[in-house]
N, CA, C and O atoms as a GROMACS GRO file, in nm:
protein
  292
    1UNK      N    1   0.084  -0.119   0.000
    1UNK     CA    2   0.000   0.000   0.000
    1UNK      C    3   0.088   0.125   0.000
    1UNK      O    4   0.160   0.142   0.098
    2UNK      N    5   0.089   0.204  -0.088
    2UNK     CA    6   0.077   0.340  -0.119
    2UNK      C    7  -0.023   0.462  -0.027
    2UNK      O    8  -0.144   0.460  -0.006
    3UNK      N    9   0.066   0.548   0.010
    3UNK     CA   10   0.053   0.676   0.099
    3UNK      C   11  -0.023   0.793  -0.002
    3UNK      O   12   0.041   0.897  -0.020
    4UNK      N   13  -0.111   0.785  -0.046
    4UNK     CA   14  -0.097   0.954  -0.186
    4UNK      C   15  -0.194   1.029  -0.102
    4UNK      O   16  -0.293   0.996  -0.037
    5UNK      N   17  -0.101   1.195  -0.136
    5UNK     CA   18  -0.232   1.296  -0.180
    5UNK      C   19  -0.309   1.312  -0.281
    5UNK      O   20  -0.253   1.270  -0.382
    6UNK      N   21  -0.443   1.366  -0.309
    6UNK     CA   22  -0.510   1.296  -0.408
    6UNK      C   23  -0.584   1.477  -0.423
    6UNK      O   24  -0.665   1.513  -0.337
    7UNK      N   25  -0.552   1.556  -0.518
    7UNK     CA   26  -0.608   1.637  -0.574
    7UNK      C   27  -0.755   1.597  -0.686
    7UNK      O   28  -0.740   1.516  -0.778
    8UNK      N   29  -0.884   1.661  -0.663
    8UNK     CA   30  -0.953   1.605  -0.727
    8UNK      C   31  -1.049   1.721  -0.721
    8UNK      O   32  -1.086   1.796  -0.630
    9UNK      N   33  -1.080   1.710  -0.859
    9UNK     CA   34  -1.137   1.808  -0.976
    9UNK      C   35  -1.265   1.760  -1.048
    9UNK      O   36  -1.265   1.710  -1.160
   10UNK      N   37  -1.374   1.783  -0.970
   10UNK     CA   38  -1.524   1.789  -1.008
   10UNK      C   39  -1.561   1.848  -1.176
   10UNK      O   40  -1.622   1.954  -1.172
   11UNK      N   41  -1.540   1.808  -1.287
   11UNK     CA   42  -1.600   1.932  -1.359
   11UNK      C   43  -1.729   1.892  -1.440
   11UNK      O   44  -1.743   1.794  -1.513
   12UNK      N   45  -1.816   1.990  -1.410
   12UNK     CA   46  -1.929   1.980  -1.518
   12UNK      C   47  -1.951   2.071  -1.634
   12UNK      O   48  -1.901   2.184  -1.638
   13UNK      N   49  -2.042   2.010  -1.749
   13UNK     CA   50  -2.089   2.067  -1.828
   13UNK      C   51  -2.100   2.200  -1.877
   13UNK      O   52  -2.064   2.257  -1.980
   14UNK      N   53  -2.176   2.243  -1.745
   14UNK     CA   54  -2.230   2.397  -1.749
   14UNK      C   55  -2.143   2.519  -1.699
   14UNK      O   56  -2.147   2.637  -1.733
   15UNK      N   57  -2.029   2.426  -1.567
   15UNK     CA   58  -1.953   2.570  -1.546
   15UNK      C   59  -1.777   2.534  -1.600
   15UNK      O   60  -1.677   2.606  -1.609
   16UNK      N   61  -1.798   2.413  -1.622
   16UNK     CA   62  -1.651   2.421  -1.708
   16UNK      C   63  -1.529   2.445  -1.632
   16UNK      O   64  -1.547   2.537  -1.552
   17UNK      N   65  -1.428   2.403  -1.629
   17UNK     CA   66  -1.331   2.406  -1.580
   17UNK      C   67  -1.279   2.513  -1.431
   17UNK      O   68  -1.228   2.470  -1.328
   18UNK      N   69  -1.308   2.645  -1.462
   18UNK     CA   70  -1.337   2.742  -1.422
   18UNK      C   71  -1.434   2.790  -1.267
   18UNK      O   72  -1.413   2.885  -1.192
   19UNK      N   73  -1.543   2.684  -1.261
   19UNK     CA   74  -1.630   2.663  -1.173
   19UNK      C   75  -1.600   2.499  -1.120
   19UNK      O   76  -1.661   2.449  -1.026
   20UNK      N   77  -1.505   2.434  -1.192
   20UNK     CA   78  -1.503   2.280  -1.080
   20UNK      C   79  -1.545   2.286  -0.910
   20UNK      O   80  -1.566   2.386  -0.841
   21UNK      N   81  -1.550   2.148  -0.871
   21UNK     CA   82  -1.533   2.163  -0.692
   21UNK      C   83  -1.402   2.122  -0.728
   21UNK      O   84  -1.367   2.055  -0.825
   22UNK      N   85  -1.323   2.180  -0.621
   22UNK     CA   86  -1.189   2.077  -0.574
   22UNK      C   87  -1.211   2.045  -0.452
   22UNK      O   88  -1.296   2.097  -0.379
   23UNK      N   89  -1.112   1.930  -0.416
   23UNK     CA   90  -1.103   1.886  -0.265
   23UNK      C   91  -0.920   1.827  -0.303
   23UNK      O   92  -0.862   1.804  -0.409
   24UNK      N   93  -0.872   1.818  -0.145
   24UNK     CA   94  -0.783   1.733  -0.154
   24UNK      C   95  -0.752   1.630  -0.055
   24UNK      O   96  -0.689   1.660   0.047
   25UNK      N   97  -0.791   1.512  -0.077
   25UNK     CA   98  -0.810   1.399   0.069
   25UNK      C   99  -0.664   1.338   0.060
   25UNK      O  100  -0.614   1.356  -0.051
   26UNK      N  101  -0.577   1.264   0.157
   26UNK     CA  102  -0.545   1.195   0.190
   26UNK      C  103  -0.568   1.052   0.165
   26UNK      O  104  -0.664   1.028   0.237
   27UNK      N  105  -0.527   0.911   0.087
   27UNK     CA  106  -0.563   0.800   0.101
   27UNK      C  107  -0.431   0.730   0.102
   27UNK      O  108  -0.319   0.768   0.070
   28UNK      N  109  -0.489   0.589   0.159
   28UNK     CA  110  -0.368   0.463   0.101
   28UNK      C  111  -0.469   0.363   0.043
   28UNK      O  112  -0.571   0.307   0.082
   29UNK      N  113  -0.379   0.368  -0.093
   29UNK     CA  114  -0.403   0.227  -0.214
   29UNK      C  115  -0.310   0.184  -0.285
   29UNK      O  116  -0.204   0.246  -0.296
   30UNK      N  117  -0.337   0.048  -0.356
   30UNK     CA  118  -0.203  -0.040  -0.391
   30UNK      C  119  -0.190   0.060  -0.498
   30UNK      O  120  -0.069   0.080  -0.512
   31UNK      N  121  -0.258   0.135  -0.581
   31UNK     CA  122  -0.210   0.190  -0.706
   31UNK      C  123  -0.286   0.318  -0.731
   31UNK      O  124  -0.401   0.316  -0.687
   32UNK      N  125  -0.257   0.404  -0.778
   32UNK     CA  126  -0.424   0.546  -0.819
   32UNK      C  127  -0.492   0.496  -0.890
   32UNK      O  128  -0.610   0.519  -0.866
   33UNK      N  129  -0.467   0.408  -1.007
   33UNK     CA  130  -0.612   0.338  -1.072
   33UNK      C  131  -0.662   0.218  -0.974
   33UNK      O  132  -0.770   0.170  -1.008
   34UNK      N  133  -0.604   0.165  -0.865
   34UNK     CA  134  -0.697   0.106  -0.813
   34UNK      C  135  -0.749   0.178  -0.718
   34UNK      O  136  -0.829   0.104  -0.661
   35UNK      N  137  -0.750   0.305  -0.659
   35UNK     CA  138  -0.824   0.394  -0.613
   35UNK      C  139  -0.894   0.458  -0.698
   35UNK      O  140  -0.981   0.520  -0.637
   36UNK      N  141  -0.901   0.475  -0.815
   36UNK     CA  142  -0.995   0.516  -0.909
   36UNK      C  143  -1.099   0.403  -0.940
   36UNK      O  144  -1.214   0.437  -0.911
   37UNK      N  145  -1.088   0.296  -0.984
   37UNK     CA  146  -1.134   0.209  -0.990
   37UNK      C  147  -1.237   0.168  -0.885
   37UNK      O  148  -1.343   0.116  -0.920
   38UNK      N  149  -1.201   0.196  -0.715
   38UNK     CA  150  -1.294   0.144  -0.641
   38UNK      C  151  -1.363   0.247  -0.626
   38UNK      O  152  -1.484   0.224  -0.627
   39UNK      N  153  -1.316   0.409  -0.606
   39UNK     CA  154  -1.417   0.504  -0.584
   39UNK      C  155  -1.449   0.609  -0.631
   39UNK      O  156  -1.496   0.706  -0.571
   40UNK      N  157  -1.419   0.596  -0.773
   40UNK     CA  158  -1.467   0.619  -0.847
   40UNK      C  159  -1.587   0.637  -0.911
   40UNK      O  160  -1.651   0.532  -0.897
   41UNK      N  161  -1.651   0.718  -0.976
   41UNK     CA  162  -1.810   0.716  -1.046
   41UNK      C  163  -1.796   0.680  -1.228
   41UNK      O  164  -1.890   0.630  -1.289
   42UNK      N  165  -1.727   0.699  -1.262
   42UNK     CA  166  -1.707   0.742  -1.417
   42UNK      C  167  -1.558   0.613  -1.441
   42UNK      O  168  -1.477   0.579  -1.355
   43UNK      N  169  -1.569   0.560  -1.607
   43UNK     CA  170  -1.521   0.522  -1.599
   43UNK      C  171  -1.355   0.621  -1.664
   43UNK      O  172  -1.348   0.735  -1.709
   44UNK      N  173  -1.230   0.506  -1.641
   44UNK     CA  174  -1.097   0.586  -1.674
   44UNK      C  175  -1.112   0.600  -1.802
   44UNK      O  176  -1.167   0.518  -1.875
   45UNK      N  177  -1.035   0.761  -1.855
   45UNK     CA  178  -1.048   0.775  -1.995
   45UNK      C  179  -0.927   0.855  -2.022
   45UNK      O  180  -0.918   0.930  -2.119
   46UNK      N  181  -0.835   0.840  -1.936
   46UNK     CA  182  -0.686   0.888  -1.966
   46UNK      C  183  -0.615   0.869  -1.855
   46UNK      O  184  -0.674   0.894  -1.750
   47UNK      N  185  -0.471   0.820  -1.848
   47UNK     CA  186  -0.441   0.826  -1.719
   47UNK      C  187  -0.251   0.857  -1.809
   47UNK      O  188  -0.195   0.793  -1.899
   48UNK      N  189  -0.203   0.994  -1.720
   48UNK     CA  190  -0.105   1.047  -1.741
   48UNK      C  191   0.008   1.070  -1.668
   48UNK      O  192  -0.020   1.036  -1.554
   49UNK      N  193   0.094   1.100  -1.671
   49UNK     CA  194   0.171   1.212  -1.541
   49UNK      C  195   0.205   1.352  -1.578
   49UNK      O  196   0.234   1.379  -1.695
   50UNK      N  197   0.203   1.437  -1.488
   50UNK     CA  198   0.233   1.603  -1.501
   50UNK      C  199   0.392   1.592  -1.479
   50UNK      O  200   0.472   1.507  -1.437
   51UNK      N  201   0.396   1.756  -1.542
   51UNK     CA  202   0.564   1.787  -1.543
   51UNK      C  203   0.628   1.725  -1.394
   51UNK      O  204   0.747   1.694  -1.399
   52UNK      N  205   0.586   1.714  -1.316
   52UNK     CA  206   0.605   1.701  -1.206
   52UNK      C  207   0.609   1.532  -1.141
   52UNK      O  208   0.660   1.508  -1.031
   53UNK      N  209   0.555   1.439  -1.218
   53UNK     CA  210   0.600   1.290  -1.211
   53UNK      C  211   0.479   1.254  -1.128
   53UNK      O  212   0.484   1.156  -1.054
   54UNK      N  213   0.349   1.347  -1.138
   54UNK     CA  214   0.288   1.280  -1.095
   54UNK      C  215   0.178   1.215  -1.149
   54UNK      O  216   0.140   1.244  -1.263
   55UNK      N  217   0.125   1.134  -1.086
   55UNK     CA  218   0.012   1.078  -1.192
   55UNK      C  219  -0.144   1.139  -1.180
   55UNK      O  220  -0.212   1.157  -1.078
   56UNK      N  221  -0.180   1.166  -1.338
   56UNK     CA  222  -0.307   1.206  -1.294
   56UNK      C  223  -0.439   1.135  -1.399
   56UNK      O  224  -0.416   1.130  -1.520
   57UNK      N  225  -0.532   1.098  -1.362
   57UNK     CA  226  -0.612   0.983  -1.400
   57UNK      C  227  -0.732   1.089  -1.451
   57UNK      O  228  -0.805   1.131  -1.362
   58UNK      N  229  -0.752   1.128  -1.568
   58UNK     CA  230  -0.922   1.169  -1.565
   58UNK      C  231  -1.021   1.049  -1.602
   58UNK      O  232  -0.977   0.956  -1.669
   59UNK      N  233  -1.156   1.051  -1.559
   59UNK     CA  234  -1.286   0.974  -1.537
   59UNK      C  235  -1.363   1.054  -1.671
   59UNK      O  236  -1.316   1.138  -1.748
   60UNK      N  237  -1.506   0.990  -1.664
   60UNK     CA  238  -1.571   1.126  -1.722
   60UNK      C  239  -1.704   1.024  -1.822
   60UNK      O  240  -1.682   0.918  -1.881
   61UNK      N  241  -1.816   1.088  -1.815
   61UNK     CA  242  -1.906   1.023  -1.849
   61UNK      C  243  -1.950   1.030  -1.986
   61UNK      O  244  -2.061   1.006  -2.033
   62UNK      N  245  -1.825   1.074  -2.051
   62UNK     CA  246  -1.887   1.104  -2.232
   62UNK      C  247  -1.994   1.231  -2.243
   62UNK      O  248  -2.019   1.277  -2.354
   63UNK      N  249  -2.037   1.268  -2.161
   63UNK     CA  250  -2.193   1.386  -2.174
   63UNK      C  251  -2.134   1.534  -2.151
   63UNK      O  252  -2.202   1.636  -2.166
   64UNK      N  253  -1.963   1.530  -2.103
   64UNK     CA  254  -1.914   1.650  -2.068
   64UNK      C  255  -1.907   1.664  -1.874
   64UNK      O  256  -1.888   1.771  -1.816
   65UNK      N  257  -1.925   1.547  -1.814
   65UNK     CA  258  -1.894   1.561  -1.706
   65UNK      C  259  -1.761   1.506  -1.672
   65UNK      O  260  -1.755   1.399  -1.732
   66UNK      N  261  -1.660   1.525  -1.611
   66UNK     CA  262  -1.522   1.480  -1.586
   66UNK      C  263  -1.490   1.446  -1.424
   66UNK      O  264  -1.593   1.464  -1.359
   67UNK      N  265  -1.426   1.421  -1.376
   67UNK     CA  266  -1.329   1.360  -1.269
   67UNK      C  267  -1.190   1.350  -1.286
   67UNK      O  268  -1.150   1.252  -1.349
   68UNK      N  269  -1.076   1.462  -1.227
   68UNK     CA  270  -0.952   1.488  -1.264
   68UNK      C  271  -0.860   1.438  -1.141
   68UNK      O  272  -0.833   1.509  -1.044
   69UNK      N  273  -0.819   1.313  -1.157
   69UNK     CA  274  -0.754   1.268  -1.023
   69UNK      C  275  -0.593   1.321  -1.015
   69UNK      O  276  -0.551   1.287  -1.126
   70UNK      N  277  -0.518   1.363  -0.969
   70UNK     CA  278  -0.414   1.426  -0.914
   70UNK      C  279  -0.358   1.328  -0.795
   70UNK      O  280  -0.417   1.337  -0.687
   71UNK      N  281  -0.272   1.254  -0.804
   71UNK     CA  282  -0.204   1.129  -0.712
   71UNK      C  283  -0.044   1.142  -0.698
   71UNK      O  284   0.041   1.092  -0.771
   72UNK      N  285  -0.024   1.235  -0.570
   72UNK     CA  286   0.125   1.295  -0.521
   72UNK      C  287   0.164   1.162  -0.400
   72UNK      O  288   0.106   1.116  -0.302
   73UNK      N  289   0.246   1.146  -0.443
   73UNK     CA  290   0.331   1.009  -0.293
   73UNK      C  291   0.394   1.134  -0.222
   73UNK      O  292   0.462   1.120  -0.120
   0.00000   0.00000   0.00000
């Protein structure tokens, strides 16, 4: 098990990037897609890393709703 901070980025339709929720929780999981995977809503539809080596997973329901996971050790 893995220690991450977990930046996470609500976005909808109507307010677009600009208006997301953020939060940033604390978890431990064996991997960020298997924390995406269990609590998650949407399924994975990119999973990357930033300049910064970290990994970040977006979700997202095809209709313009998203889930931007952000996973710092």
């Amino acid at each position: 098990m893995h220690e991450y901070e977990i930046f996470i980025e609500e976005i909808n339709p109507c307010g677009g990037e600009k208006y997301s929720k953020k939060s940033l929780i604390e978890a431990e999981a064996d991997s960020p897609e298997a924390y995406v995977k269990e609590n998650g809503r949407f399924p994975v539809l990119e999973s990357t890393h930033n300049e910064s080596g970290d990994v970040v997973i977006v979700t997202g329901d095809n209709q313009g709703s998203f889930v931007r996971y952000t996973f710092t050790e």
